[in-house]
SENUDO-265402 format. One line per field, with one value per atom (N, C-alpha, C, O): residue in three letters; residue number from 1; x, z, y; atom name. Coordinates in steps of 0.2 Angstrom, whole numbers. Layout:
REM SENUDO-265402
vexza: (ala_...)
lumkol: (NUM_...)
east: (X_...)
up: (Z_...)
north: (Y_...)
pase: (CA_...)
REM end
This chain:
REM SENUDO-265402
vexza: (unk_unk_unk_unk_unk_unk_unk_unk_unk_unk_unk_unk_unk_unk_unk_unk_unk_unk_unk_unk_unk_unk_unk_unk_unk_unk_unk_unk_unk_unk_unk_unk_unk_unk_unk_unk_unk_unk_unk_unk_unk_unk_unk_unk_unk_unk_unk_unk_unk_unk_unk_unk_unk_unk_unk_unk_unk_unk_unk_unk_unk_unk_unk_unk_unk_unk_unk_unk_unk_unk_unk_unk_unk_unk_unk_unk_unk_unk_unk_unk_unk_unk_unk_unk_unk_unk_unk_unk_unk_unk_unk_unk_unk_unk_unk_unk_unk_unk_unk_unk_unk_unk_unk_unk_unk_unk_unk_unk_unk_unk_unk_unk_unk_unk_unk_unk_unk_unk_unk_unk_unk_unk_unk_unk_unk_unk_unk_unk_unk_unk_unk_unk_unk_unk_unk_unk_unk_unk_unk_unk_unk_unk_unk_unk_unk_unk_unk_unk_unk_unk_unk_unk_unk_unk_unk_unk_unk_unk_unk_unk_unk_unk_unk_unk_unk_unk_unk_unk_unk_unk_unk_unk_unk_unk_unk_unk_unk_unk_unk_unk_unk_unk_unk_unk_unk_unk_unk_unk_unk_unk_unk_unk_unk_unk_unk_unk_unk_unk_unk_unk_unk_unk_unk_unk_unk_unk_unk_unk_unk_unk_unk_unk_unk_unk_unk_unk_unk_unk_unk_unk_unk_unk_unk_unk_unk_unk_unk_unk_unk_unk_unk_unk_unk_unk_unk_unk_unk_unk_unk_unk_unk_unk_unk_unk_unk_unk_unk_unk_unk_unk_unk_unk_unk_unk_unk_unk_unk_unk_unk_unk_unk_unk_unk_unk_unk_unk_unk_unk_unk_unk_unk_unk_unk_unk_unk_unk_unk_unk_unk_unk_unk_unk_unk_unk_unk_unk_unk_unk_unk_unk_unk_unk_unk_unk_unk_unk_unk_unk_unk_unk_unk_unk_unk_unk_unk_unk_unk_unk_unk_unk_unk_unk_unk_unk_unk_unk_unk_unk_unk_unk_unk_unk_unk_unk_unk_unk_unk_unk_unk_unk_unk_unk_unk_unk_unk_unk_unk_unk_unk_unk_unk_unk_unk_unk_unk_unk_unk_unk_unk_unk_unk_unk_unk_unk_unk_unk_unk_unk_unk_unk_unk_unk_unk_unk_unk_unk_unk_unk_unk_unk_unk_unk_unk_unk_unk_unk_unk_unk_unk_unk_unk_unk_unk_unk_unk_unk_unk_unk_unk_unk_unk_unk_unk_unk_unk_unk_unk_unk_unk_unk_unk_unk_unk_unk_unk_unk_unk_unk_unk_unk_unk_unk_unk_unk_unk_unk_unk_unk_unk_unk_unk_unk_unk_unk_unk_unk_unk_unk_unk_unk_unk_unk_unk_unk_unk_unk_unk_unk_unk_unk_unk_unk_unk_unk_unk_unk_unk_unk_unk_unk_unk_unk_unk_unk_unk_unk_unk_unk_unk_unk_unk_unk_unk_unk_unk_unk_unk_unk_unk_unk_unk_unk_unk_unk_unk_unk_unk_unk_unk_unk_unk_unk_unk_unk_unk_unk_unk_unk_unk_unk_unk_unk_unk_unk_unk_unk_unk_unk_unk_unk_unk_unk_unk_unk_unk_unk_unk_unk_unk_unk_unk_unk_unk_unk_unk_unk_unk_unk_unk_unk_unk_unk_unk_unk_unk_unk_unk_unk_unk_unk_unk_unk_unk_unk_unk_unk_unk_unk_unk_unk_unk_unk_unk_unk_unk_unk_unk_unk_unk_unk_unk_unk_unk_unk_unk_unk_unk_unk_unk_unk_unk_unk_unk_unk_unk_unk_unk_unk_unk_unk_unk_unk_unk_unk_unk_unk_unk_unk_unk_unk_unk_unk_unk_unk_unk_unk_unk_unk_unk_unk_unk_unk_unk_unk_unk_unk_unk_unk_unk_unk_unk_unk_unk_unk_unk_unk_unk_unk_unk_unk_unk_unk_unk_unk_unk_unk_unk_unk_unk_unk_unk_unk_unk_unk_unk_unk_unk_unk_unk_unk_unk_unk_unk_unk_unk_unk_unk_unk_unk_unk_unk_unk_unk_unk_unk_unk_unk_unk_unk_unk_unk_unk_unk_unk_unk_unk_unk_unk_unk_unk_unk_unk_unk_unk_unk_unk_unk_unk_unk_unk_unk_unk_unk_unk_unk_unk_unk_unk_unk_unk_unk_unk_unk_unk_unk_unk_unk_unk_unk_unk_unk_unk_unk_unk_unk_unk_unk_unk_unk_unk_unk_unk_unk_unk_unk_unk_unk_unk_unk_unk_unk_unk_unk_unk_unk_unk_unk_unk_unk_unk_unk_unk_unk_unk_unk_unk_unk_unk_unk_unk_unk_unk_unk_unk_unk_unk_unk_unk_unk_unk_unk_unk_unk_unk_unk_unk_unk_unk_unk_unk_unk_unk_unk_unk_unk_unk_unk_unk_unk_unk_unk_unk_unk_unk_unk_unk_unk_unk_unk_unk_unk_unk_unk_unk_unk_unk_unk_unk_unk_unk_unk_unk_unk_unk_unk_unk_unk_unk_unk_unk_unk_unk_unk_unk_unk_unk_unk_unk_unk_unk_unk_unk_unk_unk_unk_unk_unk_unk_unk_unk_unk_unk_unk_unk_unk_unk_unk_unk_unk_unk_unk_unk_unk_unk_unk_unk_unk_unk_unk_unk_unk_unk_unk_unk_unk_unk_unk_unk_unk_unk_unk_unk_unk_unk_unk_unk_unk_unk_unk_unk_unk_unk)
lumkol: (1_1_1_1_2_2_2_2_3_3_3_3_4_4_4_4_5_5_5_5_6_6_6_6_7_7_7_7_8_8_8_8_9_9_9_9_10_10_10_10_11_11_11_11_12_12_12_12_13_13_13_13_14_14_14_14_15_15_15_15_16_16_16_16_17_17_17_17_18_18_18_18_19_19_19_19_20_20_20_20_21_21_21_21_22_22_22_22_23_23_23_23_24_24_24_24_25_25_25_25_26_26_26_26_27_27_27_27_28_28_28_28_29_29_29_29_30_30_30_30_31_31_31_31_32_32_32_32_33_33_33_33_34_34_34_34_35_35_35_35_36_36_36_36_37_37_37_37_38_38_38_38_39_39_39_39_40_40_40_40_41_41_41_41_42_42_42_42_43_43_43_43_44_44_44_44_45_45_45_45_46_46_46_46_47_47_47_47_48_48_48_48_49_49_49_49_50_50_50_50_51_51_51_51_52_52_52_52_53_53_53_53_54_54_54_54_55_55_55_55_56_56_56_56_57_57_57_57_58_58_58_58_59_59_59_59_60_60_60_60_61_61_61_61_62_62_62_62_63_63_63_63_64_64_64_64_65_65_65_65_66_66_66_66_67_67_67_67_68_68_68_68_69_69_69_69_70_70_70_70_71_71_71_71_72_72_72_72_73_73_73_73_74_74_74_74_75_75_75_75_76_76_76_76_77_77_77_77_78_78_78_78_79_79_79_79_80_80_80_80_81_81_81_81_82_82_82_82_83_83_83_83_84_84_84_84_85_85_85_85_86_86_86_86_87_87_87_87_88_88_88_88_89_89_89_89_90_90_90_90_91_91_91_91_92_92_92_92_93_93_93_93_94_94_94_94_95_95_95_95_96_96_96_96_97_97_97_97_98_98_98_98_99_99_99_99_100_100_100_100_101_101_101_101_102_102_102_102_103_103_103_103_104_104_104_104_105_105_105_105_106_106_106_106_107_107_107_107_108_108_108_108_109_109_109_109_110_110_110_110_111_111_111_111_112_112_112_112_113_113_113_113_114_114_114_114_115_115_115_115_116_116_116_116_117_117_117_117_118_118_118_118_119_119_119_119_120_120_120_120_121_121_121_121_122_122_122_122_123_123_123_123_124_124_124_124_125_125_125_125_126_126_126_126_127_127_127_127_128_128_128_128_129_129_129_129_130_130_130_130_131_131_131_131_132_132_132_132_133_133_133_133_134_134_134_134_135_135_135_135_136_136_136_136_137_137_137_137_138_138_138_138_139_139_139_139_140_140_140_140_141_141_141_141_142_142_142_142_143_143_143_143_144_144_144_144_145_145_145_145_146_146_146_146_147_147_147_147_148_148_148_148_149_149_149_149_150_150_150_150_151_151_151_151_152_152_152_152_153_153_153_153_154_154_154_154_155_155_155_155_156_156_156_156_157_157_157_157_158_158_158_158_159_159_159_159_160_160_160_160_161_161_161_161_162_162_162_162_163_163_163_163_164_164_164_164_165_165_165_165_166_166_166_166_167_167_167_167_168_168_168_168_169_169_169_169_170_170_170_170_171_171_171_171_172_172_172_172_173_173_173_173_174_174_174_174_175_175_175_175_176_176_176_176_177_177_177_177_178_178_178_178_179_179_179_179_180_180_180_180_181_181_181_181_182_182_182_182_183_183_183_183_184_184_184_184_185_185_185_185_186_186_186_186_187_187_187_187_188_188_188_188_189_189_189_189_190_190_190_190_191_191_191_191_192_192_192_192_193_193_193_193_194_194_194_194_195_195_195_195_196_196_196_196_197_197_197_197_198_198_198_198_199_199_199_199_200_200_200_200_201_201_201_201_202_202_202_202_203_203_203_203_204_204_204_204_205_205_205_205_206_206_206_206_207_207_207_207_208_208_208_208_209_209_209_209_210_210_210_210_211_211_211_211_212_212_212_212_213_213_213_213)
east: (358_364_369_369_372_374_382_383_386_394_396_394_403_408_415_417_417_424_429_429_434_438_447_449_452_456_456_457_454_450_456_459_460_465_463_466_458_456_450_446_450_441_438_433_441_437_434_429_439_434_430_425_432_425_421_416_420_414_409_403_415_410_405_399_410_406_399_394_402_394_388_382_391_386_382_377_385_386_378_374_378_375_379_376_386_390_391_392_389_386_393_393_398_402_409_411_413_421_424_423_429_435_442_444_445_450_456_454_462_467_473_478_471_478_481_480_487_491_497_498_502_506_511_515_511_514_509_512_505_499_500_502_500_500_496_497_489_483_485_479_488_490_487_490_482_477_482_484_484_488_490_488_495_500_495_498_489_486_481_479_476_474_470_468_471_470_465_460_464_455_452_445_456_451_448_442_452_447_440_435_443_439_431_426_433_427_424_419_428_426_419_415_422_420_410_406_408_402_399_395_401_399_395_396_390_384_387_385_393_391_396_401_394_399_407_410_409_416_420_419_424_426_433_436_435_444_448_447_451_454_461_466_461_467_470_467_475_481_485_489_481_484_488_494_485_485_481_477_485_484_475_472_473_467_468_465_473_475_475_470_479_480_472_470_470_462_458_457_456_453_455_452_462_466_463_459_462_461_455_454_449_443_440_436_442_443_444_440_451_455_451_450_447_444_438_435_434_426_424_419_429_427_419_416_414_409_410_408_414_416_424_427_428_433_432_429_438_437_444_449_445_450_453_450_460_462_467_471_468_475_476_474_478_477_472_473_467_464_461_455_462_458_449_446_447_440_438_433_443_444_445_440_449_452_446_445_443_435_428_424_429_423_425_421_434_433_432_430_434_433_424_422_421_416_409_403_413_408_409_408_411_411_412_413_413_410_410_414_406_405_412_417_411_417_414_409_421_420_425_431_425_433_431_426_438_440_443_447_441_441_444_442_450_454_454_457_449_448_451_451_454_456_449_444_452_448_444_438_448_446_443_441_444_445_438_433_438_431_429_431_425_423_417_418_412_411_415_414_421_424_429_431_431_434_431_433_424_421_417_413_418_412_417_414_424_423_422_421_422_421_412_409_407_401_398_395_400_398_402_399_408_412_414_417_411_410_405_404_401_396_395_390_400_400_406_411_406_411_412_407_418_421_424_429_422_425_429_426_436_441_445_446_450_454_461_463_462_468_474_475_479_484_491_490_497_502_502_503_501_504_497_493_496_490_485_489_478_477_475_476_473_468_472_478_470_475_474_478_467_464_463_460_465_461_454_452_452_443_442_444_438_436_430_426_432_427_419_417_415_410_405_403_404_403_405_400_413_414_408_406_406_403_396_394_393_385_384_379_389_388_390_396_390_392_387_383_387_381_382_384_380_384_377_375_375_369_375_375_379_379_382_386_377_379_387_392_388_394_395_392_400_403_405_407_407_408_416_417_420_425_429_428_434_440_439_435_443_444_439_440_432_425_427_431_424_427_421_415_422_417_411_406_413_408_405_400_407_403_397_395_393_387_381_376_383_377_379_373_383_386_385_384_384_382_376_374_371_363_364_363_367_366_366_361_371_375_370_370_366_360_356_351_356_348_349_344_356_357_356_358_352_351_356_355_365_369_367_366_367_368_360_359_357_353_358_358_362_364_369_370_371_376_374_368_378_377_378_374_385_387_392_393_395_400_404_402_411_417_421_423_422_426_434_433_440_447_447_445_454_459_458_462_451_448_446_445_445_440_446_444_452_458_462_465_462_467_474_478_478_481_479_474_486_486_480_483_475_471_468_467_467_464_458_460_452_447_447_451_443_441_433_429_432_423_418_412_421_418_415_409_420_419_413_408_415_410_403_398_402_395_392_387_395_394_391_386_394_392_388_383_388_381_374_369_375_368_367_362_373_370_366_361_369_367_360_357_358_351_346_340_348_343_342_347_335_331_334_334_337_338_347_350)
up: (-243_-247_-245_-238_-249_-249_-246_-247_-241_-241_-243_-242_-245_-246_-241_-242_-238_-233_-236_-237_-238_-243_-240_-237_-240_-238_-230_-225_-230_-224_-222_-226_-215_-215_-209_-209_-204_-199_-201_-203_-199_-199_-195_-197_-189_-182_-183_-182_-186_-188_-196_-197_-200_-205_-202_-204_-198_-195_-191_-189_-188_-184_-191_-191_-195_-199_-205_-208_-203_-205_-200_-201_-196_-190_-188_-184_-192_-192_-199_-199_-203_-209_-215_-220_-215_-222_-225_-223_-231_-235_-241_-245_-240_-247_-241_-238_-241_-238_-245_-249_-244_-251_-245_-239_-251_-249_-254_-260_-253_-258_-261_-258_-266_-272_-274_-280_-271_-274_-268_-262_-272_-264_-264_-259_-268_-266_-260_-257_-259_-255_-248_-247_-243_-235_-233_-228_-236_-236_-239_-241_-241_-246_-241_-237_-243_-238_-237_-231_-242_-243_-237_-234_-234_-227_-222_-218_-221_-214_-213_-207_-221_-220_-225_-230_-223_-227_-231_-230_-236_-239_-236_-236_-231_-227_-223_-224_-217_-211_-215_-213_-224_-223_-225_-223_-229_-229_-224_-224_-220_-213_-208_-204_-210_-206_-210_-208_-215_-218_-216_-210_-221_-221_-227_-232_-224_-227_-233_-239_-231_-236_-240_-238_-246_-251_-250_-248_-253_-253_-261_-265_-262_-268_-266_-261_-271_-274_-276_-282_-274_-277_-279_-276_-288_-290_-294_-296_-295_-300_-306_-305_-311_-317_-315_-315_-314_-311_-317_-321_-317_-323_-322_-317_-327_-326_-322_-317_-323_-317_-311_-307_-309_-303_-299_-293_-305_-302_-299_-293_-304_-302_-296_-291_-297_-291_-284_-281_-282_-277_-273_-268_-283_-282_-279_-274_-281_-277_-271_-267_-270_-264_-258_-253_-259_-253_-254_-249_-259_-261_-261_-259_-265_-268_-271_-273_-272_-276_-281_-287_-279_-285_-286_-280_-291_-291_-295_-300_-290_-294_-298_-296_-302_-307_-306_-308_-303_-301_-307_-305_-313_-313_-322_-324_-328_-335_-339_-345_-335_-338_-344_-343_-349_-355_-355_-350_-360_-358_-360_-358_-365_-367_-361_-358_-356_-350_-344_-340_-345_-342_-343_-339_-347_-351_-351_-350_-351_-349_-343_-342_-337_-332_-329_-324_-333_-329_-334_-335_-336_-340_-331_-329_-327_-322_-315_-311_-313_-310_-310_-313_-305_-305_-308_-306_-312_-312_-311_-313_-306_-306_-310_-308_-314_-316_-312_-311_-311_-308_-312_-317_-311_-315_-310_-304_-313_-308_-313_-318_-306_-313_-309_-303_-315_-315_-314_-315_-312_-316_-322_-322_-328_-332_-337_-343_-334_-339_-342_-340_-349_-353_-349_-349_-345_-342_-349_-351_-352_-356_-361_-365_-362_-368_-363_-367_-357_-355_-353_-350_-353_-349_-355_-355_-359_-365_-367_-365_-371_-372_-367_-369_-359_-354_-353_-347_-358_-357_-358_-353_-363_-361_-359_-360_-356_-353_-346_-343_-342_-338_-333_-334_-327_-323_-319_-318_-316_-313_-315_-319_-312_-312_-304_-300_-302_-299_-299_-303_-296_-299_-293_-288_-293_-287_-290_-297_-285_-286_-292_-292_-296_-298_-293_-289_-294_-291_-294_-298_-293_-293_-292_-287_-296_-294_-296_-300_-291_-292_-285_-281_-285_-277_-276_-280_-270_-266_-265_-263_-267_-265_-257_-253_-256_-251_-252_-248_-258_-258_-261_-267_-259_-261_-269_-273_-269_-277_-276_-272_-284_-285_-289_-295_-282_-287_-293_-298_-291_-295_-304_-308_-304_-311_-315_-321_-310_-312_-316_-321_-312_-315_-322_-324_-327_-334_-336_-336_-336_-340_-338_-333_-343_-344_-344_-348_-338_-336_-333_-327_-337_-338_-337_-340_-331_-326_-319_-317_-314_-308_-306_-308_-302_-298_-293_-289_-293_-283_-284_-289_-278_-276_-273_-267_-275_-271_-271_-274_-267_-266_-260_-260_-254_-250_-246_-243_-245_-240_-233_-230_-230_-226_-216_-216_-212_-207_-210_-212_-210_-209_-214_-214_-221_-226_-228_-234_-223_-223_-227_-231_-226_-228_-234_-237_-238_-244_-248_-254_-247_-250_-250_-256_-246_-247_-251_-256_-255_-258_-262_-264_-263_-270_-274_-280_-269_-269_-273_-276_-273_-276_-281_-285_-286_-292_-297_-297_-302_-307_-311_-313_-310_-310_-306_-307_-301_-293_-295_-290_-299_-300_-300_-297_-304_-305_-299_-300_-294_-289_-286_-284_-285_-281_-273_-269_-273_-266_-266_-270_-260_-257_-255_-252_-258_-254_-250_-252_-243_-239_-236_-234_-237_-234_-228_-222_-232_-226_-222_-218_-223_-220_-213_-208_-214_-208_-203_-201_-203_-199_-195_-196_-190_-183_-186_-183_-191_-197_-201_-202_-206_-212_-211_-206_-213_-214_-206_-204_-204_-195_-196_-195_-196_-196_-191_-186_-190_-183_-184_-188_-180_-181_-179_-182_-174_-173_-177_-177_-181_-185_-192_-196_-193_-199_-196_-199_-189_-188_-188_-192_-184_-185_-193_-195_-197_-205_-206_-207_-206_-208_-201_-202_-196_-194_-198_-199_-198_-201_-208_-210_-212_-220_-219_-223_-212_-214_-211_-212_-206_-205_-210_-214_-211_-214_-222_-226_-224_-232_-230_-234)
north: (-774_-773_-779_-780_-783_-790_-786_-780_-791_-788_-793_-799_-792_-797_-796_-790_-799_-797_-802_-808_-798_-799_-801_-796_-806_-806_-808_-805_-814_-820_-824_-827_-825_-829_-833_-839_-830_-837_-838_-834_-845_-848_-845_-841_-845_-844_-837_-836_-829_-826_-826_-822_-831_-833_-835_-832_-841_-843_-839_-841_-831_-826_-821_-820_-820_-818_-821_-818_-827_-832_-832_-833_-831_-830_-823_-823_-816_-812_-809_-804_-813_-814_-810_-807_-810_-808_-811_-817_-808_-815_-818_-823_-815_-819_-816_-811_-825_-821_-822_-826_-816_-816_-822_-821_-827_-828_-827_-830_-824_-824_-829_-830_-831_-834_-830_-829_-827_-822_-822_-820_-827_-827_-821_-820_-816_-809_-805_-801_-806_-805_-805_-811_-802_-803_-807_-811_-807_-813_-816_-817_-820_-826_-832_-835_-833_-839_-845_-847_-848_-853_-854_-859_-849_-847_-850_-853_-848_-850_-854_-857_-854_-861_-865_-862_-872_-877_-877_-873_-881_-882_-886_-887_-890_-896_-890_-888_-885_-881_-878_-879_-875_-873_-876_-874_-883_-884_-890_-893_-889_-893_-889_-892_-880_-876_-877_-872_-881_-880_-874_-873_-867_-861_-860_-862_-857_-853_-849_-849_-846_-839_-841_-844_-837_-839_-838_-834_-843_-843_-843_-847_-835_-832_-831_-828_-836_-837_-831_-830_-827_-822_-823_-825_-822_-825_-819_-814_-821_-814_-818_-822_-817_-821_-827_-826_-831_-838_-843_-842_-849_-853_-857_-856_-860_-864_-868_-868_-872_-878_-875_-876_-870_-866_-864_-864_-864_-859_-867_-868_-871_-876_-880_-881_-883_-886_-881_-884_-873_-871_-873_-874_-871_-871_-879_-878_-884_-889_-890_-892_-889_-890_-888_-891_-880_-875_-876_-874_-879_-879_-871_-869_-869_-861_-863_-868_-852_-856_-850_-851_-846_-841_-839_-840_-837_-834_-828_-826_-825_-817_-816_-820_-812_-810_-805_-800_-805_-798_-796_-792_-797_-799_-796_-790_-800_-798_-803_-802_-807_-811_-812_-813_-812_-812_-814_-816_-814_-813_-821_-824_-825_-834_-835_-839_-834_-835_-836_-841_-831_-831_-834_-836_-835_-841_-845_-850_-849_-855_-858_-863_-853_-854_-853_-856_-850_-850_-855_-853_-861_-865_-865_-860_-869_-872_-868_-872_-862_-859_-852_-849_-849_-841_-839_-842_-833_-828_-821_-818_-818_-810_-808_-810_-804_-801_-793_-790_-791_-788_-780_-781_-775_-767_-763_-762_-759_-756_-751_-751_-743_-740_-732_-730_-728_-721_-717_-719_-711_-705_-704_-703_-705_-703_-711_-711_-717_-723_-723_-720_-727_-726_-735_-740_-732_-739_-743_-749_-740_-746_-748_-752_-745_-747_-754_-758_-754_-760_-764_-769_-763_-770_-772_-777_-770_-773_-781_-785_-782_-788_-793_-799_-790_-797_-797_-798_-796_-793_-801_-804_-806_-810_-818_-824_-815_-821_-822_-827_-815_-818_-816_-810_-819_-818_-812_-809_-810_-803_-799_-801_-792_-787_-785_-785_-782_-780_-772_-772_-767_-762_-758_-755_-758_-754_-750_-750_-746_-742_-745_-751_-737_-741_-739_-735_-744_-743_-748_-753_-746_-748_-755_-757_-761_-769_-772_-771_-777_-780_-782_-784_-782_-785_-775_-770_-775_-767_-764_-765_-758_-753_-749_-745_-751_-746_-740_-736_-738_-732_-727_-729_-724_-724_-722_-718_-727_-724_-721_-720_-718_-711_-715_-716_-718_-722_-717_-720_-712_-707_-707_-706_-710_-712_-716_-717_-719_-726_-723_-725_-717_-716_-715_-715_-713_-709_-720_-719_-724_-730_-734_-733_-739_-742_-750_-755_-751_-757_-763_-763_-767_-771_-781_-786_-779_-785_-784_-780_-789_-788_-787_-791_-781_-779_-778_-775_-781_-777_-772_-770_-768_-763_-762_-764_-759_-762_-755_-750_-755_-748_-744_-739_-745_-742_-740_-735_-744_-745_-744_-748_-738_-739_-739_-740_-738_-738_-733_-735_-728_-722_-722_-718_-725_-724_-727_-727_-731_-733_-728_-730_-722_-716_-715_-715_-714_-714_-720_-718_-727_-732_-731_-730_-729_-730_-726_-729_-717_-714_-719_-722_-719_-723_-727_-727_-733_-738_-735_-738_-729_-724_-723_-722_-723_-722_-726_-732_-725_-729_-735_-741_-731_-737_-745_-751_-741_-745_-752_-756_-752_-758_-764_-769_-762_-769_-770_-776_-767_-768_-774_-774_-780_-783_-787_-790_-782_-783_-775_-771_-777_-772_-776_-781_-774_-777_-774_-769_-778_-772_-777_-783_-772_-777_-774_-774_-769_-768_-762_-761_-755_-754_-757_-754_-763_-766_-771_-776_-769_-775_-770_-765_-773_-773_-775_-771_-779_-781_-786_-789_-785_-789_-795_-798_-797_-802_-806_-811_-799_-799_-793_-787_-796_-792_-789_-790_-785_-779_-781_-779_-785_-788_-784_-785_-780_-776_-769_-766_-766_-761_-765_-762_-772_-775_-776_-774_-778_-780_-769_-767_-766_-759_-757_-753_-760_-758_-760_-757_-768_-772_-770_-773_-767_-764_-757_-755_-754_-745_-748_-745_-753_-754_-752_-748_-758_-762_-758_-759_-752_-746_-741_-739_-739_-737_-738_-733_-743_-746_-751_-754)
pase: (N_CA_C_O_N_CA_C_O_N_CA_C_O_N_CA_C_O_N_CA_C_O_N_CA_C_O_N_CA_C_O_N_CA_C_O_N_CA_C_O_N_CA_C_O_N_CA_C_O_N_CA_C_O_N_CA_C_O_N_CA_C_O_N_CA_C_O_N_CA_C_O_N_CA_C_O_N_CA_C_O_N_CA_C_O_N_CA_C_O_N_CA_C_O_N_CA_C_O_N_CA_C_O_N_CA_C_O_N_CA_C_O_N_CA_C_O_N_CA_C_O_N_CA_C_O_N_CA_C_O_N_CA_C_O_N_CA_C_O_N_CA_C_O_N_CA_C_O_N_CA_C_O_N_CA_C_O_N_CA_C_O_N_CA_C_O_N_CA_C_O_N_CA_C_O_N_CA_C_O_N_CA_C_O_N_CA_C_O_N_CA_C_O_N_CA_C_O_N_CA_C_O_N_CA_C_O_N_CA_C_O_N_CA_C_O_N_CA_C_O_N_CA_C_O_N_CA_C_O_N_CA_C_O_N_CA_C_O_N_CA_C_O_N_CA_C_O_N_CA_C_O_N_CA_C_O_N_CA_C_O_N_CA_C_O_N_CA_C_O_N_CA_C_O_N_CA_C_O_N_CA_C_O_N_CA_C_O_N_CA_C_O_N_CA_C_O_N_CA_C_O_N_CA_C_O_N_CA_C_O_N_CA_C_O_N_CA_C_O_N_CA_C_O_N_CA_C_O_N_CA_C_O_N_CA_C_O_N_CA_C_O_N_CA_C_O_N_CA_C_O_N_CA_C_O_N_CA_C_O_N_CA_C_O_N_CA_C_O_N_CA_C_O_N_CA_C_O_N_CA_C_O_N_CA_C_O_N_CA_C_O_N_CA_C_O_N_CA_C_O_N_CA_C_O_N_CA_C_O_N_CA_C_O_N_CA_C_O_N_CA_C_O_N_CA_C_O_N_CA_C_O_N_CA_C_O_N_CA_C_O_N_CA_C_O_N_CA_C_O_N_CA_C_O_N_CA_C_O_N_CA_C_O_N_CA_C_O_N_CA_C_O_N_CA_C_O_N_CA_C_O_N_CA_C_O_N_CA_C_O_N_CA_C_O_N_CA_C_O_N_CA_C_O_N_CA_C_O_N_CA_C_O_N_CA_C_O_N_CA_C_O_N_CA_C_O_N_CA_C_O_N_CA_C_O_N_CA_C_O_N_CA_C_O_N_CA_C_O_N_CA_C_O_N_CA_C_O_N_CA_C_O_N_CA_C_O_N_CA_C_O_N_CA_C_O_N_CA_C_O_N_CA_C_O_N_CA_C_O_N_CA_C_O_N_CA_C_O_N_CA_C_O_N_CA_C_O_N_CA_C_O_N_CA_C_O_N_CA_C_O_N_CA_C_O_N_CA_C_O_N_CA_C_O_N_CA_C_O_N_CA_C_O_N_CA_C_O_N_CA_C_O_N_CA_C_O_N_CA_C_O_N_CA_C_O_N_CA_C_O_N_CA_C_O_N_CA_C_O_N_CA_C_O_N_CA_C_O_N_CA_C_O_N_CA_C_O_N_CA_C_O_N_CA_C_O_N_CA_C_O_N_CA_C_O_N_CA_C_O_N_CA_C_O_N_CA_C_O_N_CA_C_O_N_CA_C_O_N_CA_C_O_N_CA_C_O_N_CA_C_O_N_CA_C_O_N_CA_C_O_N_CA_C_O_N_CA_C_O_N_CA_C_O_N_CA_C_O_N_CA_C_O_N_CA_C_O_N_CA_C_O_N_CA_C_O_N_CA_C_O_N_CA_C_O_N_CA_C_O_N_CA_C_O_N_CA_C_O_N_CA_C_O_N_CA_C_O_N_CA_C_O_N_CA_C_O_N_CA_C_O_N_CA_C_O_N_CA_C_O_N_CA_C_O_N_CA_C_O_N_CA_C_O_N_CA_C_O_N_CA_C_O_N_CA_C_O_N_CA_C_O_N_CA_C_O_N_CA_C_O_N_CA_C_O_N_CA_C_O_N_CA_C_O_N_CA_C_O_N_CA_C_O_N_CA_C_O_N_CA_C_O_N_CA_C_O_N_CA_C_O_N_CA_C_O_N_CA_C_O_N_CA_C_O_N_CA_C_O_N_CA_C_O_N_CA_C_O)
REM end
């Protein structure tokens, strides 16, 4: 099972968890944000740090120029979509690279009816808790919503992941949705504060994953 660790502010812990084998860091373009990368660090550290694992733009309705100029600046290899993005908005940005758009889902939401126009404008999906504003709310979603929909492109996983739910993702892996899953996203579960991992609670997750599945 692929992780993604989302809201990244030092290298020195991005470079532990490249070494760690997490396969995708999230970093934040949303300067309402406490992780607002911008604040701590450069595109030089990080493409100086030549990191293995993918590196994913997280933006909140943010202009094309805005996305690009980042994707550049940081040598992003995907950007994710927190925000009101149109699904033109997504296709142009993903002639030129990965797009994940981003699903912030209720209880009761018709999930194929809101993911169907982004079915063929953008590369992945993303699906977390709703909440108030824009950006994680932290709290758990009900991936359960997910099994009755019909969702034929790779997704993350995202909302409120927390240490001990290692055994509830394998459940979850078993489900016929769950084909298409392609990572798990974990934030602010996993921090000592705002955009300060707890490294230890993430290497704990990535060993429980990879015992017996």
């Amino acid at each position: 099972m692929r992780v993604k660790v989302c809201g990244m502010t030092e290298i020195d812990q991005v470079k532990q968890l490249d070494a760690m084998g997490v396969d995708f860091a999230g970093f934040i373009f949303y300067p309402k944000s406490p992780r607002y990368v911008v604040r701590h660090l450069t595109g030089e550290q990080v493409k100086k740090a030549k990191l293995r694992l993918g590196k994913v733009g997280v933006f909140v309705n943010a202009t094309y120029d805005e996305v690009m100029k980042q994707v550049d600046s940081y040598g992003l290899d995907m950007v994710q979509l927190h925000g009101d993005e149109t699904p033109r908005f997504c296709e142009q940005l993903s002639n030129y690279i990965t797009v994940i758009k981003v699903f912030r889902l209720g209880e009761d939401d018709p999930i194929d009816w809101l993911i169907r126009p982004y079915q063929d404008s953008c590369d992945m999906f993303l699906f977390d808790t709703e909440g108030v504003g824009y950006g994680g709310t932290g709290k758990k979603f009900n991936w359960s919503t997910l099994k009755s929909a019909h969702i034929d492109k790779l997704f993350f996983l995202s909302g409120g992941i927390e240490p001990g739910d290692a055994e509830k993702l394998k459940v979850f892996a078993r489900e016929p949705v769950a084909r298409k899953m392609f990572s798990i996203d974990i934030n602010s579960k996993f921090e000592t504060s705002a955009g300060v991992k707890d490294l230890k609670k993430i290497r704990t997750l990535l060993d429980s994953l990879k015992n017996n599945g």
